[in-house]
Backbone as a chain_set.jsonl record, in Angstrom:
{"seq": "XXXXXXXXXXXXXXXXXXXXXXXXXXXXXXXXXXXXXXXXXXXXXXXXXXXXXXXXXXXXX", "coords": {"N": [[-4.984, 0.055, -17.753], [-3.869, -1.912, -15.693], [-3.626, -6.222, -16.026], [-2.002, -7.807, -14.811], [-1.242, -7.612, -12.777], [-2.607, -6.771, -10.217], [-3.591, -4.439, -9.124], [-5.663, -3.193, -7.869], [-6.246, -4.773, -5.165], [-4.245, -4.04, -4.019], [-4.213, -1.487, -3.664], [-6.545, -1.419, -1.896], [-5.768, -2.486, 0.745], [-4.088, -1.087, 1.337], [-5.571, 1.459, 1.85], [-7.182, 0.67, 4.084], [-4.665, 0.265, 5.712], [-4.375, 3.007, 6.067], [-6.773, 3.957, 7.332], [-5.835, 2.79, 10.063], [-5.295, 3.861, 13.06], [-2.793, 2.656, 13.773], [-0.846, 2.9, 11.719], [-0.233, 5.239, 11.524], [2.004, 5.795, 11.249], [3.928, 5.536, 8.994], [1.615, 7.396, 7.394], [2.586, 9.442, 4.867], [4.447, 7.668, 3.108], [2.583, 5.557, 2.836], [0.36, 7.344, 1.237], [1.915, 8.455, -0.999], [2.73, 5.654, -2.48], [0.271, 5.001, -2.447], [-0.951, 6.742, -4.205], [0.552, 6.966, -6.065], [-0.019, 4.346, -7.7], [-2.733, 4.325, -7.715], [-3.203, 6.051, -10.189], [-1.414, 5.458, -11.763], [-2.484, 2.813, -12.35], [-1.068, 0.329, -11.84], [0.875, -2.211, -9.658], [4.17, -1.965, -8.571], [6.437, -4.706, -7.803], [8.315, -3.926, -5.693], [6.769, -2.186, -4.56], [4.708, -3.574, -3.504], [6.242, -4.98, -1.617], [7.414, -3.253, 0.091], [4.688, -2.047, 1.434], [3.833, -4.222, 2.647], [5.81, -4.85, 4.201], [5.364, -2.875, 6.025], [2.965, -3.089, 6.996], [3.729, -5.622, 7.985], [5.747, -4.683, 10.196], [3.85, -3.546, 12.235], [1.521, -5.622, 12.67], [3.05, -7.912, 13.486], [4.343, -7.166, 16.342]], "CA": [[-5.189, -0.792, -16.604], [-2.982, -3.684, -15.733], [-4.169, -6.767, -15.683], [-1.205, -8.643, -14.319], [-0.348, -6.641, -10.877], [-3.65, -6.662, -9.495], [-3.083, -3.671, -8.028], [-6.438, -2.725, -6.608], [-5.702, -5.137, -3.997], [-3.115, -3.073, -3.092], [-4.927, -0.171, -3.197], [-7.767, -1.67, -0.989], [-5.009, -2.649, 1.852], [-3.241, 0.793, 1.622], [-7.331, 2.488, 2.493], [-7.738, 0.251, 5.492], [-4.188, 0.727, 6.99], [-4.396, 4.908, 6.357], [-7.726, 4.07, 8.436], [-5.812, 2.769, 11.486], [-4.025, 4.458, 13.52], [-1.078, 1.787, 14.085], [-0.464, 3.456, 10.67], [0.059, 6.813, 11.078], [3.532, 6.78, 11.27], [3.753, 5.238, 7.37], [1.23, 7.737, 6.18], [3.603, 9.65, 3.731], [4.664, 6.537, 2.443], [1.424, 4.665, 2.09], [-0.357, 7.959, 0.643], [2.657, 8.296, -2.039], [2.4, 4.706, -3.175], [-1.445, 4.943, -3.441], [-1.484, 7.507, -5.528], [1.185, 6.478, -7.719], [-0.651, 3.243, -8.31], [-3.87, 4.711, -8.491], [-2.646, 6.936, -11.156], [-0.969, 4.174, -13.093], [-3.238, 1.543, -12.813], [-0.255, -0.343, -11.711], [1.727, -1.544, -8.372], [5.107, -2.891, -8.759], [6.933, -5.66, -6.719], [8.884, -3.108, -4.54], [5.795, -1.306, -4.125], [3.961, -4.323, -2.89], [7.053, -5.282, -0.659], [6.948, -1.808, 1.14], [3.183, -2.087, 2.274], [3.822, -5.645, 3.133], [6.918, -4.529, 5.395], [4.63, -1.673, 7.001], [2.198, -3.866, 7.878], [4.508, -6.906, 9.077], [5.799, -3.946, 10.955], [2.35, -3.1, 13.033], [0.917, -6.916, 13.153], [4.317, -8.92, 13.914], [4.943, -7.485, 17.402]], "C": [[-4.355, -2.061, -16.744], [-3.697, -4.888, -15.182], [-3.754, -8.294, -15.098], [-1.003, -8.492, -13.042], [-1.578, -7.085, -9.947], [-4.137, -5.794, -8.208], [-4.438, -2.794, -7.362], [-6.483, -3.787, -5.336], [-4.903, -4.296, -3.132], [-3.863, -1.701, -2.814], [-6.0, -0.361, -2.213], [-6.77, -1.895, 0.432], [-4.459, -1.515, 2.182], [-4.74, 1.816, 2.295], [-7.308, 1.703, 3.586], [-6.491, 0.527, 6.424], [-4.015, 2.387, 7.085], [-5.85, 4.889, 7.213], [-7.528, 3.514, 9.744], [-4.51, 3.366, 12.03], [-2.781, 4.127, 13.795], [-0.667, 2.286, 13.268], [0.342, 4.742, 10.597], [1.612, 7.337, 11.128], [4.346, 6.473, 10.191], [2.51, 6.257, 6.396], [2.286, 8.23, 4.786], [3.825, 9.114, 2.767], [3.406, 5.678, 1.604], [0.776, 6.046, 1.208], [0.191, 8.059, -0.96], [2.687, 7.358, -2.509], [0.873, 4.549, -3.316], [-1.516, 5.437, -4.354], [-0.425, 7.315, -6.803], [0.339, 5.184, -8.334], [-1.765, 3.362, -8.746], [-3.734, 5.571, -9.731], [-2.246, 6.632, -12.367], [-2.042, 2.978, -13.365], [-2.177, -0.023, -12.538], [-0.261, -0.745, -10.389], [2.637, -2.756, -8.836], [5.522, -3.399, -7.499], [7.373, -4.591, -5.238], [7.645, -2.775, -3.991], [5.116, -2.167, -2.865], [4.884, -4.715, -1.656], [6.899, -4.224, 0.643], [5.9, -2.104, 1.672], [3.097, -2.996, 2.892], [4.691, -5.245, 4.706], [6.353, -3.447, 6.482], [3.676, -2.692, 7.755], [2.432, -4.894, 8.55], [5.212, -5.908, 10.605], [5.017, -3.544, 12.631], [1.684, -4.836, 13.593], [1.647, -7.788, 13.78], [4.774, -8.774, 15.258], [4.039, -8.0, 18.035]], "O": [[-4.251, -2.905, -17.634], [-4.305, -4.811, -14.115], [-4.397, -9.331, -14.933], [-0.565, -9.376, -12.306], [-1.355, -7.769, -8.948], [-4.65, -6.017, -7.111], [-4.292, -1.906, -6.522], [-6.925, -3.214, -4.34], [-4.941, -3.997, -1.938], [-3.952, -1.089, -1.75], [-6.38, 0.669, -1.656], [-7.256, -1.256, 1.365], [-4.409, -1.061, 3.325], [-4.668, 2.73, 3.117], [-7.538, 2.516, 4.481], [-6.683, 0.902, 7.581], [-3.563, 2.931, 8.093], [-6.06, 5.937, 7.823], [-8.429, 3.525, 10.583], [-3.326, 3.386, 11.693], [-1.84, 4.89, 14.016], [0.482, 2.52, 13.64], [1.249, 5.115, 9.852], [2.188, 8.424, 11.089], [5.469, 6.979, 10.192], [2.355, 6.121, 5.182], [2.645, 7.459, 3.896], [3.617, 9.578, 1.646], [3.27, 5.318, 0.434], [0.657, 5.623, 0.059], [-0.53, 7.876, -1.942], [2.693, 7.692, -3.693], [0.366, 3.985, -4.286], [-2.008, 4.958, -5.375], [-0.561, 7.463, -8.017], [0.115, 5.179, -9.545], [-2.137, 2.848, -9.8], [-4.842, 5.546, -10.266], [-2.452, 7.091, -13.491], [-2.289, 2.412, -14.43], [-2.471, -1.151, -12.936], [-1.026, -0.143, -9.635], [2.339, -3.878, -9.246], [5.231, -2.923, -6.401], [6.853, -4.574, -4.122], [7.461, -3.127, -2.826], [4.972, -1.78, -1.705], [4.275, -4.788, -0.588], [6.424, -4.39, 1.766], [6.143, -2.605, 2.77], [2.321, -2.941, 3.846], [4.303, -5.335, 5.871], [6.859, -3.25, 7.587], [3.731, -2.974, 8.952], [1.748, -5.266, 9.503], [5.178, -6.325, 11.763], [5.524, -3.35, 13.736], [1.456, -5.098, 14.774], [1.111, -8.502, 14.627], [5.452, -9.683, 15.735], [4.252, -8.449, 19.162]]}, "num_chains": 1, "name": "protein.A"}
């Protein structure tokens, strides 16, 4: 477990946008970085950038 990343954050934001539908056109993406992070216990910068950019994506227009 890492205890620098704090990557169930990330994993808690990745479960709420695979629960809305503005989402669904990043599942793929968000499902493949969940489970790598859940898996590792990790999430790296990129990682966190991506989910960030999906969701600036959906909230920003």
């Amino acid at each position: 477990m890492c205890t620098e990343c704090d990557f169930e954050d990330t994993l808690d934001r990745i479960n709420d946008m695979l629960d809305d539908e503005r989402y669904n056109f990043a599942d793929e993406t968000l499902n493949s970085i969940y489970s790598w992070v859940d898996k590792n216990d990790h999430v790296t910068e990129k990682q966190i950038e991506a989910v960030e950019n999906i969701r600036a994506s959906v909230e920003d227009r």
